[in-house]
ZAVEXSE-667066 format. One record per atom (N, C-alpha, C, O, CB): y, x, z; residue in one letter. Coordinates in steps of 0.1 Angstrom, whole numbers, plus 5000, padded with zeros to 4 digits. Glycine has a CB too. Example, Ala and Ser with C-alpha at 12.3 -4.5 7.8 and 13.67 -1.06 7.14 Angstrom:
2
494351325078a;495551235078a;496751325078a;496751425085a;495551135090a;497851285071s;498951375071s;500051295079s;501151345080s;499451415057s;
***
This chain:
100
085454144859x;085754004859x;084653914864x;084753814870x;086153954844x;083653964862x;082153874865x;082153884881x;082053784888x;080453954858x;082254024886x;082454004900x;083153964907x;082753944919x;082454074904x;084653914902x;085653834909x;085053704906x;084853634917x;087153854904x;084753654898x;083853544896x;082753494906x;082653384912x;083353564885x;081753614907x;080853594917x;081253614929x;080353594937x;079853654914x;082353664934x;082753684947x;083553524953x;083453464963x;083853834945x;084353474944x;084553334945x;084053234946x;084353134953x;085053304940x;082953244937x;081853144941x;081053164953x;080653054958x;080853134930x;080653264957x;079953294972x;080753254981x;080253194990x;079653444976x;082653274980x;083253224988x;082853084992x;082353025002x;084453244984x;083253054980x;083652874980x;081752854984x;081652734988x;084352764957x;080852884985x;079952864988x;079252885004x;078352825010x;079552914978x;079852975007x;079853015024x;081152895035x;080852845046x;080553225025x;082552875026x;082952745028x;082752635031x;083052585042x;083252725023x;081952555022x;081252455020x;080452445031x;080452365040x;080752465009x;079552565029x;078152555037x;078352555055x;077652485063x;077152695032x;079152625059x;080452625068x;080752415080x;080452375091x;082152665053x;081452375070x;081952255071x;080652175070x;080552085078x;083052225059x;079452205062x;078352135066x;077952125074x;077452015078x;077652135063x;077852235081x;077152285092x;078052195105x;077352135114x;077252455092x;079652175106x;079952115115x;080151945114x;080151845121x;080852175119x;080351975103x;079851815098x;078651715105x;078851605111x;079451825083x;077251795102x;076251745105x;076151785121x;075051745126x;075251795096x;076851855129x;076851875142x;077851775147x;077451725158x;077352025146x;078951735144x;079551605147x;078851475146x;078851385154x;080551595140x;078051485136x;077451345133x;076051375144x;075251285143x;076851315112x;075651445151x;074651415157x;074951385172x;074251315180x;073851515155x;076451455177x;076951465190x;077651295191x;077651255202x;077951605191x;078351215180x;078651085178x;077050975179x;076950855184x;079351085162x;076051055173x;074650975178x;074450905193x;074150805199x;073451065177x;074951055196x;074051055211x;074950995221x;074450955232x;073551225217x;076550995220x;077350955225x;077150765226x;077250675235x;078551025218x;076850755214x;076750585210x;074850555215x;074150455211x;077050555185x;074450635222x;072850595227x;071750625215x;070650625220x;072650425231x;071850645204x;070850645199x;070350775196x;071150865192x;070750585191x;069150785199x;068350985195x;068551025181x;067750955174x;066251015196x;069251105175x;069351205162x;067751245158x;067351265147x;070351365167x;066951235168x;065851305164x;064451215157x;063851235146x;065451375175x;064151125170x;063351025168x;063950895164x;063150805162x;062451015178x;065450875164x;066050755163x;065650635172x;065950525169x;065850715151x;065150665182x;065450545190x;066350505197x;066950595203x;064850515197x;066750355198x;068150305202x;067950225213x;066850175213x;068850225193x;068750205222x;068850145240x;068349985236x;069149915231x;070950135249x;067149935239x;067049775240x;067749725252x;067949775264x;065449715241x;068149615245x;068649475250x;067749395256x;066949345248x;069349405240x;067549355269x;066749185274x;067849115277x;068949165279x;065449165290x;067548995278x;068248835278x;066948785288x;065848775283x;068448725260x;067448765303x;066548685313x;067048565311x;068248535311x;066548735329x;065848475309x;066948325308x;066848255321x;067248155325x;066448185296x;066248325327x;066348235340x;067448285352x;067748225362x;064748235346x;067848395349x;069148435355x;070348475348x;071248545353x;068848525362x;070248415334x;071148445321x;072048575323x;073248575325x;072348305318x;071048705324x;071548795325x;071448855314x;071148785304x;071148855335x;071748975312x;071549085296x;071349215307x;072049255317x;073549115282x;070249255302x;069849375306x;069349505297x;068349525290x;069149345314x;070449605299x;070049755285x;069449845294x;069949885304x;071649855276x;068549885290x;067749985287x;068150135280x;067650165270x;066849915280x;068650195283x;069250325277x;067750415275x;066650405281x;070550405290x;068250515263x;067450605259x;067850705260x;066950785265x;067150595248x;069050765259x;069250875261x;070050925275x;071150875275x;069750915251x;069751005285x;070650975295x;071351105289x;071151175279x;070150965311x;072651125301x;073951265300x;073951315313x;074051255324x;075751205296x;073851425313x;074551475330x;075051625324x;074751705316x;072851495347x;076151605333x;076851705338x;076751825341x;076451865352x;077151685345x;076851945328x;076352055337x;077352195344x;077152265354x;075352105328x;078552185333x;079752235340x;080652185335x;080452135324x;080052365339x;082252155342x;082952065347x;083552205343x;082852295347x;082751975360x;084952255336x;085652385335x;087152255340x;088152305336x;085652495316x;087352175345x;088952155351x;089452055345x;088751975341x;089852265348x;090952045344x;091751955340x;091451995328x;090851915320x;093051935346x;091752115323x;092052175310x;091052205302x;090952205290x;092852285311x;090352245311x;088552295298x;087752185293x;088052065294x;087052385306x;086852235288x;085752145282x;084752135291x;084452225298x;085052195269x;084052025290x;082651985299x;081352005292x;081351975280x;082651825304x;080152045298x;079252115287x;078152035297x;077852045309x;079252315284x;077851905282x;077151805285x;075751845285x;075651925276x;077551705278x;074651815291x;072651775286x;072951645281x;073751575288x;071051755303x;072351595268x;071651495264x;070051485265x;069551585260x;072151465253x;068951395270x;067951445273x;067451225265x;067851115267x;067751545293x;066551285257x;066451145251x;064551115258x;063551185256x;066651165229x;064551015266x;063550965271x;062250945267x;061250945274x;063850905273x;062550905248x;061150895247x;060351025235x;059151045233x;060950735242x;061851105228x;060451195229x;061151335230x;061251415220x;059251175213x;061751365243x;061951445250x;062951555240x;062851685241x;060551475255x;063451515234x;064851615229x;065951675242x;066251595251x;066051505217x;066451795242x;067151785253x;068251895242x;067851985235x;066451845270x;069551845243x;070451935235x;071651905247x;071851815255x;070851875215x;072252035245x;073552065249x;074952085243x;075152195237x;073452155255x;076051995244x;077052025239x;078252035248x;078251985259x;077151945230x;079452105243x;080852115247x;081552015243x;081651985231x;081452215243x;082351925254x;082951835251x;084751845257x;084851865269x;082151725255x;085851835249x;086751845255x;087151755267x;086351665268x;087451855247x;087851755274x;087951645285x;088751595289x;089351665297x;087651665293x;089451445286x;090751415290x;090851345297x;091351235293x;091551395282x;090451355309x;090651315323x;092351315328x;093051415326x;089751415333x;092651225333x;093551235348x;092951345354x;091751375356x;093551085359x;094151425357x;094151565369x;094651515381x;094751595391x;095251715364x;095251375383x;095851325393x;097451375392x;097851425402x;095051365406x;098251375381x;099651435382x;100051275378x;101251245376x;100151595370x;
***
């Protein structure tokens, strides 16, 4: 009985730890998508020229492209954050127009 016990609790505990794990991998790939670094937390400034009442941003993290799998695959993004040099890679699904 103690081992079915402890075999369920390791379950429910490898579970858990599971869902954390993508949990906290979503919340970092929603960071970087919205500009700000997961790591060092810096976020894209804003200027306001008043003399050409423009708004100008400043981005922190750039994105590029590193494979492109099609209409149907996923695109497997670089985030590379400017000021203190994080570079992570993720898979992103892709829902482009295929032109149909």
């Amino acid at each position: 009985m103690q081992t079915i016990i402890f075999l369920l609790l390791l379950f429910l505990i490898v579970i858990f730890s599971i869902l954390l794990f993508y949990k906290t991998k979503h919340k970092r790939v929603d960071r970087l998508n919205s500009g700000e670094c997961p790591s060092c937390g810096a976020k894209p400034r804003v200027f306001f020229d008043e003399n050409t009442q423009r708004t100008f941003k400043q981005d922190v993290i750039t994105t590029r492209v590193l494979k492109n799998h099609g209409c149907s695959g996923v695109n497997d993004i670089e985030y590379r954050c400017k000021v203190c040099g994080l570079k992570e890679v993720y898979s992103q699904s892709s829902f482009s127009n295929c032109g149909m």
